[in-house]
C-alpha positions as semicolon CSV with decimal commas, in nm:
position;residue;x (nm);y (nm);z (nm)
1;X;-3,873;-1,571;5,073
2;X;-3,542;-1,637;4,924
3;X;-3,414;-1,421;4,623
4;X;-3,251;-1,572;4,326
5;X;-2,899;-1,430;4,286
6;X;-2,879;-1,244;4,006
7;X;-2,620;-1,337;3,774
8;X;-2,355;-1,136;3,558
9;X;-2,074;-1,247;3,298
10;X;-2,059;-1,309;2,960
11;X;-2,281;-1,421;2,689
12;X;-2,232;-1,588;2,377
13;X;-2,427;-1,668;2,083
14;X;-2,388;-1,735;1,741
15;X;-2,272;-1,396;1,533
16;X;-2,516;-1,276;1,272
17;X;-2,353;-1,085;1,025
18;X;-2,494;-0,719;0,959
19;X;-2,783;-0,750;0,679
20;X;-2,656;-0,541;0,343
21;X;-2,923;-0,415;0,108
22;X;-2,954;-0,558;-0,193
23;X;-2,774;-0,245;-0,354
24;X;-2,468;-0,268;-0,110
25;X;-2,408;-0,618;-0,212
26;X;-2,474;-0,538;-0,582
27;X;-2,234;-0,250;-0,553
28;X;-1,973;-0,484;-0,415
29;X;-1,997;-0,728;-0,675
30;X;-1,973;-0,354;-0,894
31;X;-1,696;-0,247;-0,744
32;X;-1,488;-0,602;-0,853
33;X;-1,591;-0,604;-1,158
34;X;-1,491;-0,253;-1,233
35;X;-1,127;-0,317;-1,086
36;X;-1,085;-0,638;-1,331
37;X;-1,230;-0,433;-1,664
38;X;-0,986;-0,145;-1,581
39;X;-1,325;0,141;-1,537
40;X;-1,490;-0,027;-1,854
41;X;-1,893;0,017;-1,732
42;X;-2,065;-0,162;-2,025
43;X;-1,820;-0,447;-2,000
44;X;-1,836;-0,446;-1,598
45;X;-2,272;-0,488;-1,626
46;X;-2,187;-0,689;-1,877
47;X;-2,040;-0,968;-1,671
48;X;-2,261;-0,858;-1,401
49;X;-2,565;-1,012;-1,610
50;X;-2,379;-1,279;-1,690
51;X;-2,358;-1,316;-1,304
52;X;-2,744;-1,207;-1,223
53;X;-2,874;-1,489;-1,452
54;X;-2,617;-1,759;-1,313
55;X;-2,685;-1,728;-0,957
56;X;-3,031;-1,503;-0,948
57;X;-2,858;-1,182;-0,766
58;X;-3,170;-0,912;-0,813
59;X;-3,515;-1,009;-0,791
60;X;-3,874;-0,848;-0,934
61;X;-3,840;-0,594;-0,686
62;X;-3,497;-0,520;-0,736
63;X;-3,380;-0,565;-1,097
64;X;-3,051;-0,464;-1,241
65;X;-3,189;-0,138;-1,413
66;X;-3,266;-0,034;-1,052
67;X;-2,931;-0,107;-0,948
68;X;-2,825;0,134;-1,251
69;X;-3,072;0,410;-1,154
70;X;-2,928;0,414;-0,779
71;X;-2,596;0,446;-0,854
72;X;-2,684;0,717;-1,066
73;X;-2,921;0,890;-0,769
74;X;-2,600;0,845;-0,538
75;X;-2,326;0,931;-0,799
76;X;-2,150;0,624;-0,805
77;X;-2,167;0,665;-1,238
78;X;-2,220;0,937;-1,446
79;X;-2,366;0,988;-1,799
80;X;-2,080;1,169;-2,037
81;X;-2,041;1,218;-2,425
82;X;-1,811;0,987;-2,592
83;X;-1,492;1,109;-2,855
84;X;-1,728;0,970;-3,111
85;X;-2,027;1,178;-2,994
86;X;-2,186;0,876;-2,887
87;X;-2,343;0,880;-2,515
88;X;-2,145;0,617;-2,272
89;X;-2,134;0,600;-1,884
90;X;-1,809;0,629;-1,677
91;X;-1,800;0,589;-1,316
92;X;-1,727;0,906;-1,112
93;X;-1,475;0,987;-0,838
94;X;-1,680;0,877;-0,557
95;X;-1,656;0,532;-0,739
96;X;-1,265;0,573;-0,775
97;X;-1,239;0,664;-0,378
98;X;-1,474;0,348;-0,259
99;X;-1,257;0,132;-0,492
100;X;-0,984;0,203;-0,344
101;X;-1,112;0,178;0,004
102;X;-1,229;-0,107;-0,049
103;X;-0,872;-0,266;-0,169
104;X;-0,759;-0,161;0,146
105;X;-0,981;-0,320;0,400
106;X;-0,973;-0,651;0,134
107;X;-0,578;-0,637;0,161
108;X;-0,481;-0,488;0,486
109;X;-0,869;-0,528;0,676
110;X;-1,013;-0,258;0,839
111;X;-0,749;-0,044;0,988
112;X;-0,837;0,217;1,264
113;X;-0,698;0,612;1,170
114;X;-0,376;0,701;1,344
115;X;-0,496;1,040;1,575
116;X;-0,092;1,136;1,470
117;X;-0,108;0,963;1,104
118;X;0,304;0,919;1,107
119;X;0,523;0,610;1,184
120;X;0,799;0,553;1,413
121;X;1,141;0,540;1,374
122;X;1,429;0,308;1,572
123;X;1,582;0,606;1,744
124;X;1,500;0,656;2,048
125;X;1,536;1,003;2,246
126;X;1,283;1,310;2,254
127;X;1,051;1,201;2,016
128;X;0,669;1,206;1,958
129;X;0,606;0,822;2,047
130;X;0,614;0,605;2,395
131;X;0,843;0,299;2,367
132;X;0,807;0,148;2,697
133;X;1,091;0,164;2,796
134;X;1,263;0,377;3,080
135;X;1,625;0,508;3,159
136;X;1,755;0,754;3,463
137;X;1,658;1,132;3,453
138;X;1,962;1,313;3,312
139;X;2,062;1,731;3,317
140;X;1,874;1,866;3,006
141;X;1,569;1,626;2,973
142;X;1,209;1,800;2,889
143;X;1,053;1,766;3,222
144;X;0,727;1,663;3,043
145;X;0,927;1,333;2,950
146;X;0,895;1,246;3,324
147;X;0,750;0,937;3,403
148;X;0,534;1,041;3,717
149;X;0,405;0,671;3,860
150;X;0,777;0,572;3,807
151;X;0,963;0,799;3,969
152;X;0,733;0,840;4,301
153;X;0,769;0,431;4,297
154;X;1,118;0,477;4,295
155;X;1,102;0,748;4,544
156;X;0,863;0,513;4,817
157;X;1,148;0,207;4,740
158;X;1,423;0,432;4,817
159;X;1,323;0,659;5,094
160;X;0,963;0,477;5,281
161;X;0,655;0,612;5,299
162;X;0,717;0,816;5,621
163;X;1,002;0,956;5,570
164;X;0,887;1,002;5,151
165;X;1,087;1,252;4,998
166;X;1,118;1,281;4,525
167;X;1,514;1,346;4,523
168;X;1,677;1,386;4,131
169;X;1,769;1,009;4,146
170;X;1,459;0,919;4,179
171;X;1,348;1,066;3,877
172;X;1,238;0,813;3,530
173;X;1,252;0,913;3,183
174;X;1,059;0,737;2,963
175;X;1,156;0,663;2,628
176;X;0,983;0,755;2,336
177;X;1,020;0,714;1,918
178;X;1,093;0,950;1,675
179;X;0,865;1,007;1,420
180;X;0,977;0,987;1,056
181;X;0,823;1,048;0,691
182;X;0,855;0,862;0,443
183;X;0,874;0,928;0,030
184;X;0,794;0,625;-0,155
185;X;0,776;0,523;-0,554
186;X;0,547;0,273;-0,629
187;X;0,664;0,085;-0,968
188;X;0,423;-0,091;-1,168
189;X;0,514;-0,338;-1,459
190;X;0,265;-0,331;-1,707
191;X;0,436;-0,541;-1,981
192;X;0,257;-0,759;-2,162
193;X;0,334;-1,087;-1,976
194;X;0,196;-0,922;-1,693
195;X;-0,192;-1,109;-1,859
196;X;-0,017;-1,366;-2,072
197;X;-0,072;-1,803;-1,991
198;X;-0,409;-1,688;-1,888
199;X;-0,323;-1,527;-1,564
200;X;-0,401;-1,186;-1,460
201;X;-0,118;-1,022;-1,275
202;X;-0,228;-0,659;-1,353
203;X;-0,536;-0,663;-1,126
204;X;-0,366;-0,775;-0,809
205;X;-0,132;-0,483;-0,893
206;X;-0,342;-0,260;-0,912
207;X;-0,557;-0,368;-0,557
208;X;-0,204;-0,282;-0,383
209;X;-0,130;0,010;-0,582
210;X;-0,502;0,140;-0,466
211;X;-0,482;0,029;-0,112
212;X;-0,104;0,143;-0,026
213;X;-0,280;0,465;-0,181
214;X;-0,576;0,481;0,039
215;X;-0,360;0,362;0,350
216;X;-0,047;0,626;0,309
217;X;-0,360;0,903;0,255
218;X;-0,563;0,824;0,511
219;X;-0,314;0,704;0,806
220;X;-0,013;0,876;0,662
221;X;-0,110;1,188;0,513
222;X;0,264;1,375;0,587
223;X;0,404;1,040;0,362
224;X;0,411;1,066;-0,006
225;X;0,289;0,817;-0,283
226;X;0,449;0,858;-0,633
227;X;0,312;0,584;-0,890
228;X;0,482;0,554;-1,199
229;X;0,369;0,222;-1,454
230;X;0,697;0,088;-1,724
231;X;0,648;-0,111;-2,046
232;X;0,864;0,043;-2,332
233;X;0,925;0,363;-2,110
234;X;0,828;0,510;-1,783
235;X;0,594;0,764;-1,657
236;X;0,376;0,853;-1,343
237;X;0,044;0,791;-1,297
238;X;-0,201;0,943;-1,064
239;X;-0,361;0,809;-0,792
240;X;-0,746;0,857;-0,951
241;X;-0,590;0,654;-1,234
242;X;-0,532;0,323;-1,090
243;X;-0,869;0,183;-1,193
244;X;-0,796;0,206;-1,550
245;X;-0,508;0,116;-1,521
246;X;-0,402;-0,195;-1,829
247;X;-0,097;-0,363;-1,957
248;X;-0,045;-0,293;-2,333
249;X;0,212;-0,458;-2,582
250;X;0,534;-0,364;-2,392
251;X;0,826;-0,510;-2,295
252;X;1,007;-0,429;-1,957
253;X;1,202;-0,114;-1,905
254;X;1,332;-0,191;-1,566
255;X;1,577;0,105;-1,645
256;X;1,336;0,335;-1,713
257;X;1,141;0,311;-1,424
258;X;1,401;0,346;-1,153
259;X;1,552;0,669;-1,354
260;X;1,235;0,812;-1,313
261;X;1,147;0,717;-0,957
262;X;1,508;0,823;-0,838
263;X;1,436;1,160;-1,024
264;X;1,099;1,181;-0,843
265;X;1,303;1,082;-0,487
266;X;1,562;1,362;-0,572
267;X;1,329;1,621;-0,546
268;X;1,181;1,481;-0,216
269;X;1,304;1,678;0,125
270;X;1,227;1,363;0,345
271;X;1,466;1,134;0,481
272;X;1,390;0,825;0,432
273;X;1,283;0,741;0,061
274;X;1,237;0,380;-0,084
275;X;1,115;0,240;-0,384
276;X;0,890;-0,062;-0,387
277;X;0,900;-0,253;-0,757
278;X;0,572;-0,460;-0,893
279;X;0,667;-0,695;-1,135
280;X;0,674;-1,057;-1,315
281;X;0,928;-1,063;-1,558
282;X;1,305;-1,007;-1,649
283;X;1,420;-0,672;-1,803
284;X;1,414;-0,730;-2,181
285;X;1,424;-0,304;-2,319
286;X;1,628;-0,037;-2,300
287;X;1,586;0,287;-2,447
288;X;1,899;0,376;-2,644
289;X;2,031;0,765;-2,665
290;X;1,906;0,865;-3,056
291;X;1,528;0,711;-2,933
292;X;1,577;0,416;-3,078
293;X;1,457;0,084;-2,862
294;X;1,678;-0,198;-2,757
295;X;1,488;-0,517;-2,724
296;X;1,614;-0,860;-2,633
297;X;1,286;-1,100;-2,464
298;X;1,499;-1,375;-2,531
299;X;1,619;-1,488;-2,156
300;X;1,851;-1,216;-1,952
301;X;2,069;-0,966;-2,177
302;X;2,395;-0,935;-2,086
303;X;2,384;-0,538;-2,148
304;X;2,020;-0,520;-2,031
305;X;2,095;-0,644;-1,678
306;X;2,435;-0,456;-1,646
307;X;2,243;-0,151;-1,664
308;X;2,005;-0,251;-1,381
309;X;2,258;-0,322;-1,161
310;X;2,403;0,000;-1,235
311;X;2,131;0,158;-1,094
312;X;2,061;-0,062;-0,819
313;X;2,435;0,042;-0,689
314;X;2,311;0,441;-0,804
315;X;2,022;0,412;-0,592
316;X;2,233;0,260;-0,285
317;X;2,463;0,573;-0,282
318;X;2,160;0,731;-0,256
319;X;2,044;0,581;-0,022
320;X;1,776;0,439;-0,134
321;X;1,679;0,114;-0,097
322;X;1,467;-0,091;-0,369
323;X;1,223;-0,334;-0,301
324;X;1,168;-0,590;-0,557
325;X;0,842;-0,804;-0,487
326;X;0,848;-1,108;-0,783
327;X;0,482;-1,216;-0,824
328;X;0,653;-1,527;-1,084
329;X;0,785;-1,872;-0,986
330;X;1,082;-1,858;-1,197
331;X;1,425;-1,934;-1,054
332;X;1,612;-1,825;-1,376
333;X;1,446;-1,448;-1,336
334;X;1,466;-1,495;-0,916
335;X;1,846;-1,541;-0,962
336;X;1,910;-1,189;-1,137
337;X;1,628;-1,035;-0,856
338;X;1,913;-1,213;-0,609
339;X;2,182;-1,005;-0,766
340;X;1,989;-0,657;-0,835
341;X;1,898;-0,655;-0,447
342;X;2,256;-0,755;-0,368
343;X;2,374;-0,458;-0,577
344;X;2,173;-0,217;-0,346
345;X;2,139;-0,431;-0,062
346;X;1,743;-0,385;-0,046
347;X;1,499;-0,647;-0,021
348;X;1,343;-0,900;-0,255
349;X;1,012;-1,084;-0,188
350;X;0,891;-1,401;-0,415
351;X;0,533;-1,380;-0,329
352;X;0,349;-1,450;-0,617
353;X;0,018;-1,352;-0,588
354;X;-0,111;-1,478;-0,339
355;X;-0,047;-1,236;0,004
356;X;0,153;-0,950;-0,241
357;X;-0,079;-0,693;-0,058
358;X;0,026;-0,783;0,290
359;X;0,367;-0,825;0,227
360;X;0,399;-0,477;0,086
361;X;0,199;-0,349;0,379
362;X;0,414;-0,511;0,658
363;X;0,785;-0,409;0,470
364;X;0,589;-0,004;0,439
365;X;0,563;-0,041;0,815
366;X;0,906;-0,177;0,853
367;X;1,062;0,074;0,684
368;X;0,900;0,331;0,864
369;X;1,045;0,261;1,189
370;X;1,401;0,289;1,004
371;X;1,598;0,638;1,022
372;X;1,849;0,678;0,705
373;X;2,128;0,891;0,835
């Protein structure tokens, strides 16, 4: 009797996606919400009722006081007095955490933990890193740089395989990559026009601000991450902030922000430092030296802009470079981000908002593989 030959290979069919609990998709939906209301809870159920009744998201089994009482019992929220003595809920830092985990695999997708957690450099020599690449074994070379399955190749080409002998010339060095750290500012703009014609700028901001966070953590954890927000003046934020973060009635204080992220990079012992700059609008404030304010939102200030450029060339002899990423279509305002990056011969990126999170991401990596002498 003749046997069938068994078959092997591949096989397809179509993908079914994972099944999420009611909760997890719930929590999802949560987790939006929360980002846009800047941590508000009542407002964030709010539009999630609005939601539930639009397009019937819980069920009888499931309803949206349930959803409440689980994040609760997993300590997604917590119950907390108010200023006012009034009881409120606020969402805890487990919340803050999956927030901004979850900007990061919405931005940059799912990215797999670096075992080493640095970043390469462009010099090449006795580094941490594999390149690839090979060169000649010279006097002085770590012997543990040896490229074994090279240089015995090398060794059967030259000299046969009966008469095999490893001789010094045979020898291969493989090439590997420094590895750098980096110290980076984040600045935010959170200037009024940053919500004004009825488009929200702020909550894109703050999705990259979260996921560069969770990604320079998490991957990157000998980096540092310095956030500082600038309306009238400047000052840092922290990290566990972000979610609340909210424009107010400012106007922009380009000034003020890169004094205080050069003072931050000052104190900094790494190398390479850069500052990456969030923002929609032309500088229109300066701070003047008795306190007083100096405000001009009528088009580009001749004084306002000299003093950005000022410290565009400050920060070059620093050496650090600014990158300006321009989330408005507006030539006029594009033409004085032109100049400022001229003045410190960084980078400028006219994104809008659409792919501002992966642009930052790739110019991050970039960078990193860049050694400031």
């Amino acid at each position: 009797m003749r046997r069938e030959q068994q078959r092997s290979g591949f096989v397809f069919k179509t993908y079914d996606a994972p099944e999420q609990s009611l909760f997890d998709q719930l929590l999802d939906i949560f987790q939006e919400l929360i980002t846009h209301t800047s941590g508000d809870f009542d407002e964030a159920m709010d539009w999630l009722k609005q939601l539930d009744n639009e397009y019937k998201l819980t069920n009888e089994d499931y309803t949206l006081d349930d959803f409440i009482q689980e994040l609760k019992d997993k300590g997604y929220i917590r119950e907390e007095v108010l200023p006012d003595g009034n009881k409120g809920t606020s969402i805890t830092e487990k919340t803050e955490r999956a927030i901004r985990k979850r900007a990061l695999d919405q931005i940059f997708g799912k990215l797999k933990k670096s075992a080493q957690g640095n970043h390469r450099s462009k010099e090449t020599g006795r580094g941490d890193e594999h390149t690839g690449d090979y060169r000649e074994y010279r006097f002085g070379d770590p012997l543990e740089r040896i490229s074994m399955t090279e240089s015995l190749r090398n060794a059967q080409i030259n000299n046969g395989a009966e008469d095999f002998r490893l001789r010094e010339s045979d020898l291969v060095i493989e090439e590997t990559h420094f590895k750098a750290q980096m110290s980076t500012v984040l600045m935010i703009d959170i200037s009024h026009s940053m919500i004004l014609y009825g488009e929200d700028r702020i909550t894109p901001a703050k999705k990259v601000a979260m996921a560069l966070a969770q990604l320079i953590t998490t991957r990157y954890p000998k980096d540092t991450l310095d956030i500082i927000v600038y309306g009238n003046d400047a000052w840092p934020i922290k990290i566990k902030d972000l979610p609340y973060l909210q424009v107010g009635p400012y106007h922009t204080n380009t000034v003020a922000g890169l004094d205080l992220a050069m003072d931050i990079l000052r104190r900094q012992r790494n190398t390479n430092k850069q500052i990456f700059n969030i923002t929609d609008g032309k500088p229109s404030c300066l701070k003047l030296k008795d306190g007083r304010y100096y405000k001009n939102p009528n088009g580009l200030d001749e004084h306002i802009v000299n003093k950005c450029y000022s410290r565009a060339r400050q920060a070059r002899k620093l050496r650090i470079p600014i990158t300006t990423f321009m989330i408005a279509n507006d030539p006029y305002l594009q033409q004085f981000v032109d100049h400022f990056t001229e003045a410190n011969q960084g980078k400028a990126f006219y994104t809008g908002l659409k792919g501002l999170g992966e642009m930052i991401f790739q110019d991050y990596e970039v960078n990193r593989k860049k050694r400031v002498r």
